[in-house]
N, C-alpha and C positions, 0 to 999 in steps of 0.2 A: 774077492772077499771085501768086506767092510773096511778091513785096512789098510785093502789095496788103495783103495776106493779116496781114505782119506787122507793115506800118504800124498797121492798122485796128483790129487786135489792139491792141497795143500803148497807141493813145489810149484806150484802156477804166481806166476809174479801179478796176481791181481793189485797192485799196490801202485802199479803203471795205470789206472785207470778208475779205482772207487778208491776216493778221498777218506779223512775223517769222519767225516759229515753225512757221507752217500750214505742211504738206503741199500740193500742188495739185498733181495728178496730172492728163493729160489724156486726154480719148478722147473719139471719135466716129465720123462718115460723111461720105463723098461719093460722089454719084448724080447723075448726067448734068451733070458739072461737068470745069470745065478741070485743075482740081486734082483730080484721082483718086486721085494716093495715100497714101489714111490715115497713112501710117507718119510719109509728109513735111508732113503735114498737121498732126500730133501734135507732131511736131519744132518748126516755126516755129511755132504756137501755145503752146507752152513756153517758146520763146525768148523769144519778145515779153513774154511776160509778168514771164519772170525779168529782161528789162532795165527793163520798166517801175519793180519792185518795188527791184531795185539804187538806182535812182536818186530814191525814195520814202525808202527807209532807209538809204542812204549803205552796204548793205556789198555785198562783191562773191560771198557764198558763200552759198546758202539749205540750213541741216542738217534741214529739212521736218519737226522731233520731233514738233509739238503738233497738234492737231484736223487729220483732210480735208478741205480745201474742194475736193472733183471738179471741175473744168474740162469743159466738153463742148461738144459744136461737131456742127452740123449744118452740111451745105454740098450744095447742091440747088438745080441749074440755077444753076451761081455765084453762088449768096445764100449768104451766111453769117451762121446764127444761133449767139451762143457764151454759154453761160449756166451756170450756176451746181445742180448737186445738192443741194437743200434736204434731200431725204429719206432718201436711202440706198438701204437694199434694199425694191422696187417697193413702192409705196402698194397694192395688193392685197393686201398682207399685213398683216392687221389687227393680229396679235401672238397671235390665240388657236388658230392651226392649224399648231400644232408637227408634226401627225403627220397624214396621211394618207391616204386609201386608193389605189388605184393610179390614178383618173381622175380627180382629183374639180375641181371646177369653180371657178374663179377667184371671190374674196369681191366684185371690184367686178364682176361681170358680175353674180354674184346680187345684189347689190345694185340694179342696173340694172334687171331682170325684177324683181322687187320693187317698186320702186318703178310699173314699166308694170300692175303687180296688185292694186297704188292698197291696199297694205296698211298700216292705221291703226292706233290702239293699241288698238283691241276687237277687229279680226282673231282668228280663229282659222284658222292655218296649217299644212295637212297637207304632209308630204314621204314618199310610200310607200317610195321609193327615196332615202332619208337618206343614206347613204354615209359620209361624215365630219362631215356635219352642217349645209354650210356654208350651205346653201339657209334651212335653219329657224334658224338663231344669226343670219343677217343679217337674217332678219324680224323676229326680236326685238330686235335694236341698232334696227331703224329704228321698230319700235311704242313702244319705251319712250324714244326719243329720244337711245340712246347716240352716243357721238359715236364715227365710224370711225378706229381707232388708238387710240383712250384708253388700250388697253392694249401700245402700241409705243413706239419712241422714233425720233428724226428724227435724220440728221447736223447738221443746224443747232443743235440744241439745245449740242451742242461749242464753235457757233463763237463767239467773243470778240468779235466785232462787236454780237452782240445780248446783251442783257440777262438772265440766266438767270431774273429776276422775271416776267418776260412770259411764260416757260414754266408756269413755276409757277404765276401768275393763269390762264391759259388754261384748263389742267387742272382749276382749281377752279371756273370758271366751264363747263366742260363738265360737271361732276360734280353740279351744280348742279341743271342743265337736265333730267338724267335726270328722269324720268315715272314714279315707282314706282308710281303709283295705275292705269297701263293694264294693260287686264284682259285682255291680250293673253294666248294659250296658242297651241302649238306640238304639232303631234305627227307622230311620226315610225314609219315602219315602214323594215326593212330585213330581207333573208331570213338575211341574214352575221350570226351574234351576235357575230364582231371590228366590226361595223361599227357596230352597236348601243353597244357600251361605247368607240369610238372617239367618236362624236358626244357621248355621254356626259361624257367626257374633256373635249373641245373646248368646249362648252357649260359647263361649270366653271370653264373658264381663262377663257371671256368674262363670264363672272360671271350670267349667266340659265339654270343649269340647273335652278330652280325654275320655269323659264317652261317648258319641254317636257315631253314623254311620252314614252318611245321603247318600241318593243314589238320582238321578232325575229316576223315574221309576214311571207308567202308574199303578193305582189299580191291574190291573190284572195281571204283573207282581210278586206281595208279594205275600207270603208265610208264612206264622205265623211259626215261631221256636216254636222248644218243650220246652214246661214250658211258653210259655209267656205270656204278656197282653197284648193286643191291646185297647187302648183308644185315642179316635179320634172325631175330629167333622168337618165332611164333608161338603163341599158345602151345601148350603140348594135350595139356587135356589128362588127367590121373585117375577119373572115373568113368564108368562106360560111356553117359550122356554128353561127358566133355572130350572123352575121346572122338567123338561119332562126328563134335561139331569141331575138334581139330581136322579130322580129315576131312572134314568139307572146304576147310579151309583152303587145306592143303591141293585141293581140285582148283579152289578158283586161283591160288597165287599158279597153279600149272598155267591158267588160260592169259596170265595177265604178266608173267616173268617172262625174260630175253626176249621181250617182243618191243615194238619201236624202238628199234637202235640200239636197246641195252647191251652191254657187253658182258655181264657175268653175273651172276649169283652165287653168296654164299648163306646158307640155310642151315638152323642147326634142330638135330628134330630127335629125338629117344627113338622114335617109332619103324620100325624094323622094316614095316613095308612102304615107308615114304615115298617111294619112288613111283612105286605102282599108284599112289593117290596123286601126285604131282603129275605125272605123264612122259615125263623124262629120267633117261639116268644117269647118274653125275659122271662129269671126266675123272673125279677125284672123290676122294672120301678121306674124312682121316676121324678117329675115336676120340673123343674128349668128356670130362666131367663137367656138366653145367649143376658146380654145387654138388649134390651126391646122386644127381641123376645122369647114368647111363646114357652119350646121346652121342652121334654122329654129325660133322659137319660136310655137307653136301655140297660139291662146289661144281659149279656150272661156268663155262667160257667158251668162247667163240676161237 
């Protein structure tokens, strides 16, 4: 009920963590619950909390001037999870992809394939289809050991409950950790020469654009170096005419992947019958969302 709702709220010791001053805006959901609707969900979550806080700091009016501390609430199958925005705008965003291209693939999913392509800091990591870079800039955070966000900042870091020394040690202690001695290199092709000086760009702001290559070169062009990886996500194509020219694609990256020396590929593709237009079939597959499309990661090794 509403009152569970606002009791329960309420015993929560928010007073460890939003000031006088704090802002504390709230939002969230509910899904197969008694309490369906958000609006009123948002309301007595507010309330509770502004009586808790009145009767913490003895005044009856919050002017919310200083730091956001976001409020959020999950509520699913009448459980209520209510908890606190540490970060701000989504942890996928590293801080160095200011700009790019019209699809390009989220930083914690590359990161993810990444890490399943077991890439170390002597890796050499191809991306034929670069885009905006994200595939080969997360290879290189994770070969040289950067830490992901080094170069962002967190809402927490605002709030007055913690110590802005703790920030500051972190960062130096992440800065630290960097691995400048891995012999890690990157290289990337894309057919777009905006796409080429776009990764360019991005690779700059993450601070390893001495760790890549990038070339404007056609699929058929590449060549997989000995020892490498290629991890990529090609065009997928969402109408029949771009369908027809993704799987063409998908033909010629067959004639030109695990050939010269390469040692693996991983590929991520929606298209059911990939394998058949590639010419190989993968030792592995595993399901993943690229965004809200449906798509498979096709992994190739020796």
């Amino acid at each position: 009920s509403f009152e569970d709702l606002f009791q329960s709220v309420k015993a929560i010791e928010f007073e460890q963590f939003i000031g006088e001053k704090n802002a504390f805006p709230v939002k969230g959901y509910s899904l197969n619950s008694d309490l369906h609707s958000v609006p009123d969900c948002q309301s007595i979550i507010k309330k509770a909390v502004v009586e808790r806080l009145k009767s913490k700091y003895g005044v009856s009016w919050f002017d919310e001037s200083a730091a956001v501390i976001q409020i959020q609430f999950s509520i699913l199958k009448n459980k209520v999870n209510v908890y606190l925005d540490t970060s701000g705008i989504g942890l996928h965003k590293r801080g160095y992809r200011r700009n790019s291209n019209d699809a390009p693939i989220k930083e914690t999913l590359a990161a993810g394939i990444i890490d399943l392509a077991r890439v170390r800091s002597d890796s050499i990591v191809c991306d034929p289809f670069c885009g905006s870079g994200t595939i080969l800039i997360e290879s290189a955070l994770k070969a040289l050991k950067i830490a992901p966000g080094i170069n962002r900042r967190f809402a927490a870091e605002k709030w007055e409950c913690f110590n802005e020394q703790i920030w500051r040690d972190e960062r130096t202690r992440a800065i630290d950790l960097v691995d400048r001695e891995a012999k890690f290199e990157g290289i990337g092709f894309d057919i777009d020469d905006a796409a080429v000086a776009l990764t360019l760009d991005n690779a700059k702001k993450a601070g390893i654009k001495s760790r890549i290559k990038i070339e404007q070169a056609d699929i058929t062009k590449f060549r997989q170096p000995q020892g490498s990886i290629v991890i990529c996500n090609p065009p997928y194509g969402e109408r029949m005419l771009e369908l027809r020219e993704a799987e063409e694609i998908y033909r010629k990256m067959g004639k030109v992947l695990m050939t010269g020396g390469g040692n693996s590929s991983y590929i991520i593709s929606p298209h059911e019958e990939f394998q058949s237009f590639f010419g190989k079939n993968a030792k592995k597959r595993r399901k993943l969302y690229n965004g809200m499309i449906k798509c498979q990661l096709y992994m190739y090794f020796k």
